[in-house]
N, C-alpha and C positions, 0 to 999 in steps of 0.2 A: 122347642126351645126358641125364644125370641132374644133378640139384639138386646135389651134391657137384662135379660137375665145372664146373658153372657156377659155385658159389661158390669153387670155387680158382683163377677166372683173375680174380678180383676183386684188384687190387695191395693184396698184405700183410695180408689178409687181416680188417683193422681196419672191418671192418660188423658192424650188427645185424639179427639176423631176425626174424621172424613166423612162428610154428607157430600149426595152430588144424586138430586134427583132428575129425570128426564121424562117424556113423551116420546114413546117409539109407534108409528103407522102402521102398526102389523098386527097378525094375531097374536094372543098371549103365547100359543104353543112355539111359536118359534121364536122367540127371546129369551123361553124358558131354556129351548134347544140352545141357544147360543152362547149362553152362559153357563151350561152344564156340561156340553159333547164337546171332547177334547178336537173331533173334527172343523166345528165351527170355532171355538175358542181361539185357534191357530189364528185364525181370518181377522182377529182383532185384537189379540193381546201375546201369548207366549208362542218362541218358534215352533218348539214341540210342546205336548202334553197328552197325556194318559191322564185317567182315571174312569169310575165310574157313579154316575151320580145318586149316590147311595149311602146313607147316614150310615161314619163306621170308615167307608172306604178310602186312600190314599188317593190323595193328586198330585201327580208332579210336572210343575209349570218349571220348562227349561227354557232362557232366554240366551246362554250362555256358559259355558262351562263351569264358571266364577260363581254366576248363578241357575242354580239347577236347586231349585225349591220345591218343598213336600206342603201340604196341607192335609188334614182331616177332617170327610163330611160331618158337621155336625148336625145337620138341616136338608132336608132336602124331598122338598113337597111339590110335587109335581103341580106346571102352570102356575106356582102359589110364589114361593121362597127359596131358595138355593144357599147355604150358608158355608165355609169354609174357614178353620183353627191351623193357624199357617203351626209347623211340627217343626220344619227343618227351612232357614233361610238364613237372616243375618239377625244382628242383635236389636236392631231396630222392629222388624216384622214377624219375628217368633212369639214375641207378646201378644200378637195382634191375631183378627177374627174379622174378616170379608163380609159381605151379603148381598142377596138381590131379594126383595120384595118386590111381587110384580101383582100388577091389579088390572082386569080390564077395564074400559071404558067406552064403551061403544066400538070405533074403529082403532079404538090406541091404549097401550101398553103405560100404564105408570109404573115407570120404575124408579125404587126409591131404593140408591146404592149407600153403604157406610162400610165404614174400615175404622175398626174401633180398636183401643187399648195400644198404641201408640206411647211408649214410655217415655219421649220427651218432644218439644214443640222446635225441633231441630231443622238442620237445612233436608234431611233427606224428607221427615216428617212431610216439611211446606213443599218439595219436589214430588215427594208422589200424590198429593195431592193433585196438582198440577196434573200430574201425568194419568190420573186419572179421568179427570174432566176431558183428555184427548183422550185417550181408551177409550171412554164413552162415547165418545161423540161418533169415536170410529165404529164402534157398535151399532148403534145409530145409522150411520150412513151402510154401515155393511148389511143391515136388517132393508132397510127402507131403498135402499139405490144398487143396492148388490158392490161396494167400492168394498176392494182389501188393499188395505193399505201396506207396503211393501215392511216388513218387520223393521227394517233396518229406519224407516222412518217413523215408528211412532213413540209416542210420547219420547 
């Protein structure tokens, strides 16, 4: 299942997305790790998290009580694609579907992230954006320099 065909069974097509491509210095196998193992995930995005990286299985990314969110794998192609259909969060992000496409490139990782189907272009919409581009970046610095950046300070 690709990004395109998940965003065309969204009705009418009237969402906004999230692009936010990058260059990570590592191998492909460990970006794929990092974005799938709820062990490495912790290191750059949710306090806790379970799951297992397997089309089908639940994840739940807890940053807080308030928010303690499910997704389900819809994707997940080892070293290739990682894809997640958020199930249970807020009304903003239950519409919505994550991704990682990853490619190598000699010594470095393209990764081309999106968060599609976003049902309106609102302040949280333009804030998680935002706060993705730091996620990333912390991804990034956590792959390539080993930095975790302390939970309470990202994005």
């Amino acid at each position: 299942m690709n990004k395109e065909i998940i965003y065309n069974k969204i009705p009418n097509n009237m969402t906004h997305s999230i692009y936010h491509d990058l260059v990570i210095k590592v191998p492909i196998k460990k970006v794929y790790e990092a974005v799938t193992e709820p062990k490495h995930l912790v290191n750059w995005w949710p306090l806790k998290c379970e799951g297992i990286p397997k089309e089908g299985e639940i994840y739940n990314f807890f940053f807080k009580p308030e928010y303690d969110w499910y997704g389900k794998v819809i994707k997940s192609e080892k070293d290739k694609s990682f894809y997640i259909k958020m199930t249970k969060s807020d009304a903003d992000w239950d519409s919505t579907s994550f991704g990682f496409d990853l490619e190598q490139n000699a010594n470095n990782v393209q990764v081309n992230f999106w968060h599609l189907g976003w049902p309106e272009c609102n302040a949280h919409y333009r804030s998680s954006s935002f706060c993705w581009a730091i996620l990333l970046n912390g991804l990034k610095n956590y792959l390539e320099k080993g930095i975790i950046i302390p939970f309470e300070e990202r994005g």
